[in-house]
Steps between C-alpha positions, in 0.01 A plus 500: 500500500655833350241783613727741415710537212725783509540832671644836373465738738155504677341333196420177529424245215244276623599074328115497431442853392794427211411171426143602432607751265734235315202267458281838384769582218595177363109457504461789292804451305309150373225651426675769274720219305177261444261864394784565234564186367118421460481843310303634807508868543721448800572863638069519531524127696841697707259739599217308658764232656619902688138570564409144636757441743434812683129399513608146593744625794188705631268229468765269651581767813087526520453185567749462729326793704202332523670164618679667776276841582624514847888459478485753160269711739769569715793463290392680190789555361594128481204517240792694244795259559649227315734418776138282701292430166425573165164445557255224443612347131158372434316813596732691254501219225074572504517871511822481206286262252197738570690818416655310172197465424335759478824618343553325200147553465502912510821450223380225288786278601453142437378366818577095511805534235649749763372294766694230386878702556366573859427208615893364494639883581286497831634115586846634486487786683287341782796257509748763634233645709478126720901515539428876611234387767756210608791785531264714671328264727190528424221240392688231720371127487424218792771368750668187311772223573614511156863431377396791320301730758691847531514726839532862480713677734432886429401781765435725228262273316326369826442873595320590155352190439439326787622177426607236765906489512728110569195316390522281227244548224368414100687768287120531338634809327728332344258239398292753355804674275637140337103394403456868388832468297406187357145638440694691348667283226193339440309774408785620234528179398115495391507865377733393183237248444125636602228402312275783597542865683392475855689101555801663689326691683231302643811261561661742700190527705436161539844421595521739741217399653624139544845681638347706753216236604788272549772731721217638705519148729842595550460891602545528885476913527123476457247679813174323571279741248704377193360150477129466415525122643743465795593171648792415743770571226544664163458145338147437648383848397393700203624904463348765314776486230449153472121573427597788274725270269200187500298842322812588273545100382090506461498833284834418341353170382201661349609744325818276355204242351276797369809661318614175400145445369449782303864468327419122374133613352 
């Protein structure tokens, strides 16, 4: 755990903070390469991708209000920080699709075809953002007596994010960045051979899902109003971000069929 990058001076580079930018620009540098090589008008697509991650890191910091009213209450300016959170990454993956929306709509830009080049970009750059929330120390999973199970050490960390120090636990972050990095490959690997706009996305979504559905047993940083069902551990119970991916997989699949449909008739 590396909370803390570097110093100069009295700035301080937060590991998260620059991480999450790294996964932001490669995400929009794949974006850019697949616009222009599709003949896409790629500096209109540059724009929204600008436009849609500031709406997504509002929708993402929103949500995370809501979840925790009382702590951003009385710590509001924890709210602005990268060093705790970037926010809730399915609250701002809603509010970014909705935006994108609505944008390519307003400019007339091919919605599923552009769809398509987001669906990889965002896999990638939520990658780096899981090795950021393991170098921050936030989003920590269940105790474990794993060959494999990683303690973290840091004051600094344990004072922003409140994790437990010296106890051995899943590195679910970590988890979460090699599936989203091999999401990831999949998803490129399918773009060079799509049969209809809209299949990479959807396959994002619905890969995701499965991700997220998945790690959430192993997530140990979870208060009692984040599960919808809670039994004795995480394993026996079911978490609002578990329900919110069963709805993404359900949508995802619909929507893949019906634009599958209407390509093949």
């Amino acid at each position: 755990m590396f909370p803390i990058l570097f110093k100069i001076g009295p700035l301080t580079v937060h590991t998260y903070g620059f991480l999450l930018a790294l996964g932001v620009g490669l995400g929009i540098w794949f974006m850019f390469r697949q616009a222009k090589n599709r003949g896409m008008n790629a500096p209109r697509i540059l724009d929204m991708a600008f436009y849609t991650i500031i709406i997504a890191l509002l929708g993402a910091k929103l949500v995370l209000f809501v979840g925790n009213i009382s702590y951003y209450t009385e710590y509001p300016g924890e709210l602005l920080s990268l060093a705790r959170s970037g926010g809730v990454f399915q609250g701002g993956l809603a509010f970014g699709i909705l935006f994108a929306i609505f944008y390519m709509r307003r400019h007339k830009i091919p919605l599923w075809k552009t769809a398509d080049i987001v669906g990889p970009a965002i896999a990638l750059g939520h990658g780096f953002g899981r090795i950021g929330c393991f170098s921050a120390g936030c989003c920590w999973g269940t105790e474990c007596e794993l060959p494999w199970g990683m303690s973290f050490t840091s004051d600094y960390a344990h004072n922003i994010t409140g994790i437990p120090l010296h106890v051995t636990r899943h590195p679910v972050q970590l988890y979460e960045a090699v599936l989203n990095f091999l999401n990831f490959f999949i998803l490129f690997v399918v773009l060079r051979k799509k049969k209809f706009d809209g299949q990479v996305f959807f396959l994002y979504i619905i890969n995701y899902s499965i991700i997220r559905y998945v790690t959430e047993f192993f997530r140990g940083d979870y208060e009692s109003n984040t599960y919808l069902i809670q039994g004795g551990s995480p394993y026996t119970s079911i978490s609002f971000p578990q329900l919110f991916s069963l709805v993404g997989i359900a949508v995802a699949l619909t929507l893949f069929f019906i634009l599958k449909k209407r390509k093949s008739a």
